[in-house]
Short mmCIF file of the C-alpha atoms (twelve columns), coordinates in Angstrom:
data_MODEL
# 
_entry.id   MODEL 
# 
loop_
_atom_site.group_PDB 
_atom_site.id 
_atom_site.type_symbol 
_atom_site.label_atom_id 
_atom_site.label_alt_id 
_atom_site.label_comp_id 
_atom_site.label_asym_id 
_atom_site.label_seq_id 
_atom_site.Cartn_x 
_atom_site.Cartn_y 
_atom_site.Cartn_z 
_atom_site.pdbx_PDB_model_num 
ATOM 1   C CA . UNK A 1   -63.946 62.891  -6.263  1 
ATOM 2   C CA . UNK A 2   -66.573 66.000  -5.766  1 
ATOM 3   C CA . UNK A 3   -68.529 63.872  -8.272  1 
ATOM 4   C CA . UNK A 4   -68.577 60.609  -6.197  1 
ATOM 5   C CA . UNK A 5   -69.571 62.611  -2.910  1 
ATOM 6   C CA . UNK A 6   -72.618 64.437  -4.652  1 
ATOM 7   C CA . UNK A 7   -73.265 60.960  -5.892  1 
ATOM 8   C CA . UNK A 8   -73.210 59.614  -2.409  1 
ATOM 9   C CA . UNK A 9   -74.995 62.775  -1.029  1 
ATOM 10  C CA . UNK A 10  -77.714 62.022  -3.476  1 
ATOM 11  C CA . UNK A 11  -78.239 58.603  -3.025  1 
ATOM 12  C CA . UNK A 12  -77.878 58.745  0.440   1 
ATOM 13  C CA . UNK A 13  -79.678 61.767  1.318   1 
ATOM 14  C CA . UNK A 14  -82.655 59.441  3.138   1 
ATOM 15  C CA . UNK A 15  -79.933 58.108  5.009   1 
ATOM 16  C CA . UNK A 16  -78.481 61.529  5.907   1 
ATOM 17  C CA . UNK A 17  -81.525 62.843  6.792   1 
ATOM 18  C CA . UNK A 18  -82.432 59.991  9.340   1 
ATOM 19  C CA . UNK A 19  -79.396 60.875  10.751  1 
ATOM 20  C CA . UNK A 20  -80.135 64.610  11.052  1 
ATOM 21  C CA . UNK A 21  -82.796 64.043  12.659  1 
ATOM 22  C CA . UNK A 22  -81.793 61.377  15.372  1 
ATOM 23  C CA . UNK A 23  -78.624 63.504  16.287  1 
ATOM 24  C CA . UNK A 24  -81.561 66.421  16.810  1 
ATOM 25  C CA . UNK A 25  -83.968 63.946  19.150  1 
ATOM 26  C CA . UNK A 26  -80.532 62.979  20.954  1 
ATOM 27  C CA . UNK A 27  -79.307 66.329  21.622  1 
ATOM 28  C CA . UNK A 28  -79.108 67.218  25.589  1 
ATOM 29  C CA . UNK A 29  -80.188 70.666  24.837  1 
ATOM 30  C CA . UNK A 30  -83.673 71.777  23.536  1 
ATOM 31  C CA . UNK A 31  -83.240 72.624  20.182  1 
ATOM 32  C CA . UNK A 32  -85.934 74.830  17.939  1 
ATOM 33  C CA . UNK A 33  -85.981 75.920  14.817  1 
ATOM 34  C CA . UNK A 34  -87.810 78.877  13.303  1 
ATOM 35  C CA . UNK A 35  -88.740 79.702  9.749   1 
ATOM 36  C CA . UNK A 36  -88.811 83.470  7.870   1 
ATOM 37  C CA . UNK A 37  -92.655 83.429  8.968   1 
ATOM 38  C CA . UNK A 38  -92.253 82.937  12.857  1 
ATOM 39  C CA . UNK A 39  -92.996 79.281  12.792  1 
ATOM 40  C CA . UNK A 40  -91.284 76.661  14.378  1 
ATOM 41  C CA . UNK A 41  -89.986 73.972  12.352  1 
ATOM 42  C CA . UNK A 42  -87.922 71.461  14.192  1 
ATOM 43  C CA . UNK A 43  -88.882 71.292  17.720  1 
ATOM 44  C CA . UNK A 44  -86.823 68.496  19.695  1 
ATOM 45  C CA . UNK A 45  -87.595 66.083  22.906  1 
ATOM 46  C CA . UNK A 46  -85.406 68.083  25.204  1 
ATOM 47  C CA . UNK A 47  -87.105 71.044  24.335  1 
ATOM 48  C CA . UNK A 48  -90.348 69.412  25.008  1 
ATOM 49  C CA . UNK A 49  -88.879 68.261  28.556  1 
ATOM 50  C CA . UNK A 50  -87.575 72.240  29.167  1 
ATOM 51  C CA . UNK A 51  -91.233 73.691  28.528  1 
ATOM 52  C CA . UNK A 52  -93.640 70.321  29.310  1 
ATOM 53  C CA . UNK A 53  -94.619 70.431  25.585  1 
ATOM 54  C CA . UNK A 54  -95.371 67.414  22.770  1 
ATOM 55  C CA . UNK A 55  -92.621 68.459  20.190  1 
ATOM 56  C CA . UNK A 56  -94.774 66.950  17.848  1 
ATOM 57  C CA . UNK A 57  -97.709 69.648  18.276  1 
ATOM 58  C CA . UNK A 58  -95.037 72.123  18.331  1 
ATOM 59  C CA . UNK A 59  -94.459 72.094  14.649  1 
ATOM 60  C CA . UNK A 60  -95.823 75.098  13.149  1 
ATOM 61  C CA . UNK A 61  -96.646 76.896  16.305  1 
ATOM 62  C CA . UNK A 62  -95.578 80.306  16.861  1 
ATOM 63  C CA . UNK A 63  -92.985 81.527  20.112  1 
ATOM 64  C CA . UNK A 64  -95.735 82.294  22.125  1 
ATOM 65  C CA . UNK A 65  -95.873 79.127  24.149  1 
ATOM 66  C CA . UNK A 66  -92.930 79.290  25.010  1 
ATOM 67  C CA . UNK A 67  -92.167 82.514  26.769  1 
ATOM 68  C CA . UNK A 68  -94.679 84.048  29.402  1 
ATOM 69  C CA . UNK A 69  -97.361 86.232  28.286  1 
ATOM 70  C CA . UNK A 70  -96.497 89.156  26.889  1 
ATOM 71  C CA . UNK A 71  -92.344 88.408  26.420  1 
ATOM 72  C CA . UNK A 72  -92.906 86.838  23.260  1 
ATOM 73  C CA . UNK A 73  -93.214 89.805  21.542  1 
ATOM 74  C CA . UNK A 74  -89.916 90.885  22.015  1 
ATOM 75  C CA . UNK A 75  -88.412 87.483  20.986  1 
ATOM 76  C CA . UNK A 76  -90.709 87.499  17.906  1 
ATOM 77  C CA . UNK A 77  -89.468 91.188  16.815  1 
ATOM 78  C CA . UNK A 78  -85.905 90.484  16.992  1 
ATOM 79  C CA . UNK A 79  -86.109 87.111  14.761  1 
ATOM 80  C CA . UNK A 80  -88.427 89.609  12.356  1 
ATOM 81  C CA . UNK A 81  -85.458 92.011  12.768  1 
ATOM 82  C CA . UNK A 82  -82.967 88.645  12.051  1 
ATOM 83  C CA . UNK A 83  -84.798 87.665  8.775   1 
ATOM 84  C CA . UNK A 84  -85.082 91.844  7.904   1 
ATOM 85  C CA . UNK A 85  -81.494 91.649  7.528   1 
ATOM 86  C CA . UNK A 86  -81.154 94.064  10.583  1 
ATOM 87  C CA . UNK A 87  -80.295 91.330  13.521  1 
ATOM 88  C CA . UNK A 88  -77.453 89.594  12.405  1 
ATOM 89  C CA . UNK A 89  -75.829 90.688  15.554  1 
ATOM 90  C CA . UNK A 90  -77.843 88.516  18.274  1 
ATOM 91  C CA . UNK A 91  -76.952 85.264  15.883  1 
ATOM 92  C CA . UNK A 92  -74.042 83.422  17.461  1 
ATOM 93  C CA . UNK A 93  -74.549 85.452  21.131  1 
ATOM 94  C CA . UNK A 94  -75.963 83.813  24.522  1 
ATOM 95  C CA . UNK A 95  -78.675 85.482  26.231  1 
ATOM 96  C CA . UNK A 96  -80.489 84.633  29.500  1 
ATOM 97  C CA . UNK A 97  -84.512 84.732  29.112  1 
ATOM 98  C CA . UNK A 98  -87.615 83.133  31.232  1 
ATOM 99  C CA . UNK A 99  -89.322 80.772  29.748  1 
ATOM 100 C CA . UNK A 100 -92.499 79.366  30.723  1 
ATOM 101 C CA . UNK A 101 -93.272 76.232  31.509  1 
ATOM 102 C CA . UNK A 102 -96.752 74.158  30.144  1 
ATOM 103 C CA . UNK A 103 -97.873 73.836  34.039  1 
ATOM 104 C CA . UNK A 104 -97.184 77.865  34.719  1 
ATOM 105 C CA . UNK A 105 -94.132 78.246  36.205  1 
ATOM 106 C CA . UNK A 106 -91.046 80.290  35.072  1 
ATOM 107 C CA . UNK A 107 -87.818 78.214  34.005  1 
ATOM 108 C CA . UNK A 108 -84.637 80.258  33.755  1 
ATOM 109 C CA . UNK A 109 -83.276 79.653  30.354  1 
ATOM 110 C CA . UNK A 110 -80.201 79.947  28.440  1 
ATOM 111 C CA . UNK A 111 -80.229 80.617  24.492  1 
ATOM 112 C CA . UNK A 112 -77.697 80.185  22.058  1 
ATOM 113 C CA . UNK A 113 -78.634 82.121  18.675  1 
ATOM 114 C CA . UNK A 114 -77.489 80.477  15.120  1 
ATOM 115 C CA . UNK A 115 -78.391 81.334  11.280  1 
ATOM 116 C CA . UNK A 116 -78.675 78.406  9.178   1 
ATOM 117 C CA . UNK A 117 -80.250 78.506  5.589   1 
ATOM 118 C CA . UNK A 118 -81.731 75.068  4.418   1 
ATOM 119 C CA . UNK A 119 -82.174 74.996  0.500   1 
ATOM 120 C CA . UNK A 120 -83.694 78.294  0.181   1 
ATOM 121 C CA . UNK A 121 -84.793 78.680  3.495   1 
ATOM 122 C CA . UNK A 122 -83.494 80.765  6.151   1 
ATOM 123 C CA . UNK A 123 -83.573 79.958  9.569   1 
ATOM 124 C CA . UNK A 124 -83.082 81.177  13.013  1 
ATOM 125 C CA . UNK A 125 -81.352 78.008  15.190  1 
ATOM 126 C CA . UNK A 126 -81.959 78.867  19.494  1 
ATOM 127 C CA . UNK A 127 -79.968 76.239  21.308  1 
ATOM 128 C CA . UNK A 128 -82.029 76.225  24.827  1 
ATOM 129 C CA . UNK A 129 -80.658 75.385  28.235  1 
ATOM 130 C CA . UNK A 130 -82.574 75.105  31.581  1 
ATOM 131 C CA . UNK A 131 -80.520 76.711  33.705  1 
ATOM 132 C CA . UNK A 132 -82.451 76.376  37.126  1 
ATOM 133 C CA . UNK A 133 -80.183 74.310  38.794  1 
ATOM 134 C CA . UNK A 134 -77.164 77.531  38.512  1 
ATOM 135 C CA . UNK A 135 -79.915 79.697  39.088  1 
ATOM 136 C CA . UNK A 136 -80.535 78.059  42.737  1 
ATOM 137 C CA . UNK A 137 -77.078 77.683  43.360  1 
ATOM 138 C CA . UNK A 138 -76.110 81.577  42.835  1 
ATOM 139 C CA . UNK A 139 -79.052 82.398  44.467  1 
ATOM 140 C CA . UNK A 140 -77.947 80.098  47.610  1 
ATOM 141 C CA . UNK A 141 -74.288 81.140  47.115  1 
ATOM 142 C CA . UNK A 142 -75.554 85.110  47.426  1 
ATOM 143 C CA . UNK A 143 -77.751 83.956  50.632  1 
ATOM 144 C CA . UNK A 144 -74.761 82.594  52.171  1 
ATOM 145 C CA . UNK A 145 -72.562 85.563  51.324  1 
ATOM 146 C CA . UNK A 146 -75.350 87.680  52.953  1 
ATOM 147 C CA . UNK A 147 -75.602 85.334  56.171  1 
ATOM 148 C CA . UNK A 148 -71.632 85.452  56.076  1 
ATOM 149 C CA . UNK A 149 -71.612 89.281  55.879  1 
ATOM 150 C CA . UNK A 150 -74.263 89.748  58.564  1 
ATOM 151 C CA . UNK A 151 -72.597 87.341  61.175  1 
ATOM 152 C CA . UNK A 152 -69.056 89.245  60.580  1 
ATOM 153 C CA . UNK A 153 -71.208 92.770  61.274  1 
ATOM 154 C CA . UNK A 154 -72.269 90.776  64.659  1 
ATOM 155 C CA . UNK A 155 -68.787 89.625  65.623  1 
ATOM 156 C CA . UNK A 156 -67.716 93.182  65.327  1 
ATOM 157 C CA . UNK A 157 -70.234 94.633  67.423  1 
ATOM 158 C CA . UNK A 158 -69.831 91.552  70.293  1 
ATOM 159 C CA . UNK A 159 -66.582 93.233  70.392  1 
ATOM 160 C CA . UNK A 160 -67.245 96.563  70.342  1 
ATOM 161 C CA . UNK A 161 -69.744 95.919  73.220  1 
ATOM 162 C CA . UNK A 162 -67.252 93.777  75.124  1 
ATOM 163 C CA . UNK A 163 -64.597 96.931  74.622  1 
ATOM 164 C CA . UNK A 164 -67.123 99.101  76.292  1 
ATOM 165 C CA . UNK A 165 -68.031 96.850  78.823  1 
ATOM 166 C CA . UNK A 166 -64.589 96.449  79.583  1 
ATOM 167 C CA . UNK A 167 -63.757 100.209 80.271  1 
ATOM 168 C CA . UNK A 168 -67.566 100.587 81.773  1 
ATOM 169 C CA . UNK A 169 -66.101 98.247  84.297  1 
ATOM 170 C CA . UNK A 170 -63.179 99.640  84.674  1 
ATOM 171 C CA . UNK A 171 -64.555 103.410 85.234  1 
ATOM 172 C CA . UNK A 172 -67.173 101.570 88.069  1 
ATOM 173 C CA . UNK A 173 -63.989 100.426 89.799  1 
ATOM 174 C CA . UNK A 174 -62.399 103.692 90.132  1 
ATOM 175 C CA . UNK A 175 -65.328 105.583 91.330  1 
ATOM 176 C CA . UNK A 176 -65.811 102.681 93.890  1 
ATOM 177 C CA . UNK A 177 -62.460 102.773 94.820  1 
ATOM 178 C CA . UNK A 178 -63.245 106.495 95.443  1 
ATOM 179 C CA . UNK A 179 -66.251 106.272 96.893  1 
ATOM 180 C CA . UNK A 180 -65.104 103.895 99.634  1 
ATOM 181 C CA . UNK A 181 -61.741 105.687 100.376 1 
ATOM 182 C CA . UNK A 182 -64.099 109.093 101.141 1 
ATOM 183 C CA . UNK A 183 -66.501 107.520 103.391 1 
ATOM 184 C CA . UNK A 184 -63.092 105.905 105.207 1 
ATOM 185 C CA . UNK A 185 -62.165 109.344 105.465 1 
ATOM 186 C CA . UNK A 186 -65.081 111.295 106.417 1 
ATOM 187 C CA . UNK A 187 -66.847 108.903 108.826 1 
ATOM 188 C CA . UNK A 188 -70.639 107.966 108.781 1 
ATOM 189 C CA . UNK A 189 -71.266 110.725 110.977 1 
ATOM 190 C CA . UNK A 190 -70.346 113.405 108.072 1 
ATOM 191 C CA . UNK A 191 -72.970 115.259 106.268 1 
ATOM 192 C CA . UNK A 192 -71.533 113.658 102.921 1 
ATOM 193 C CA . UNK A 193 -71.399 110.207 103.866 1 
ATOM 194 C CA . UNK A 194 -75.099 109.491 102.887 1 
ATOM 195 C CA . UNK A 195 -74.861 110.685 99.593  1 
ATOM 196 C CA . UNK A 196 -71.945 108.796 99.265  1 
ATOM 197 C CA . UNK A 197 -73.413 105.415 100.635 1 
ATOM 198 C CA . UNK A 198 -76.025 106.309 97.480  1 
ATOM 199 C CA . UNK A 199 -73.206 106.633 95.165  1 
ATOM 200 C CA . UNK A 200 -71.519 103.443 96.159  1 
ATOM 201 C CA . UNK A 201 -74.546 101.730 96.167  1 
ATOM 202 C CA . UNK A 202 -75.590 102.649 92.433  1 
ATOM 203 C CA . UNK A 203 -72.080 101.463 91.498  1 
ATOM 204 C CA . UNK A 204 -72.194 98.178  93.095  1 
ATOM 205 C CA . UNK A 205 -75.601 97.682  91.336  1 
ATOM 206 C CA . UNK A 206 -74.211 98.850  87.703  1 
ATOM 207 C CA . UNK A 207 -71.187 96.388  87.949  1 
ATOM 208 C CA . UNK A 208 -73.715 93.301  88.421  1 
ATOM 209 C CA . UNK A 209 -75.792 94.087  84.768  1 
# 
């Protein structure tokens, strides 16, 4: 049985391959490839539509396109770390990145890390997912949060501000109360009564803000 299927692998392998690489070109996610050296091997269409590239010219190009200028470098020296022997621990881990886009913007990315070894060859396998749409909607979700947050801090202080109206109002009436029962009292004629016409007069003002 192991004999047919090597058989079958070996006469097939045309066939096999044809299908490797239409299950690649059909993929939803970008999918790269890159060799010991830093070069990119296998560079599919949904890649192409994450960073506006030809997948075609990508083929043998280095990460540099791909990330804005300068963050390549770091991407490049863990996949040197990777094929070192030292960076097995980023392989099978998902890390957020920026990636840059052929027309100059950013795109928010996802990455999914994989070893593979082909024949003889070792590989580094990134899984790549634009992930600007979940960007925009925690950034709106956060914006709303905020607006929510602010507009609770504004209820609160209405009614703070309609508490202290409240017992503003309520101090007015008592000293008008006062105010009127004195000048009943005392007459117009008394030496007090003007400053108390003054005094009820302020009052009466203050309760119509």
């Amino acid at each position: 049985e192991v004999i047919q299927q090597s058989s079958f692998l070996t006469s097939n392998s045309h066939l096999l391959i044809a299908l490797s690489g239409a299950l690649i070109d059909a993929a939803g996610d970008g999918l790269v490839a890159i060799d010991s050296q830093g070069r990119i091997v296998v560079f599919n269409p949904a890649a192409g539509k994450i960073f506006g590239l030809d997948p075609e010219q990508m083929v043998g190009q280095g990460l540099e396109r791909l990330f804005p200028p300068g963050a390549s470098v770091s991407h490049q020296r863990m996949l040197e770390a990777y094929f070192a022997g030292h960076g097995a621990g980023v392989m099978g881990s998902k890390v957020r990145a920026e990636g840059y886009h052929s027309s100059g913007h950013p795109v928010p990315i996802e990455i999914s890390l994989t070893a593979a070894t082909v024949g003889s060859e070792r590989l580094a396998l990134a899984s790549i997912r634009d992930i600007s749409d979940s960007v925009r909607a925690e950034e709106q979700r956060l914006q709303l949060t905020e607006q929510l947050s602010q507009a609770s801090k504004m209820e609160a202080l209405v009614t703070m501000a309609a508490g202290i109206t409240h017992d503003f109002n309520k101090s007015l009436g008592a000293v008008e109360t006062l105010t009127t029962s004195l000048l009943e009292d005392l007459g117009r004629e008394h030496i007090a009564s003007r400053r108390l016409q003054q005094i009820l007069q302020a009052t009466l003002r203050a309760g119509h803000l």
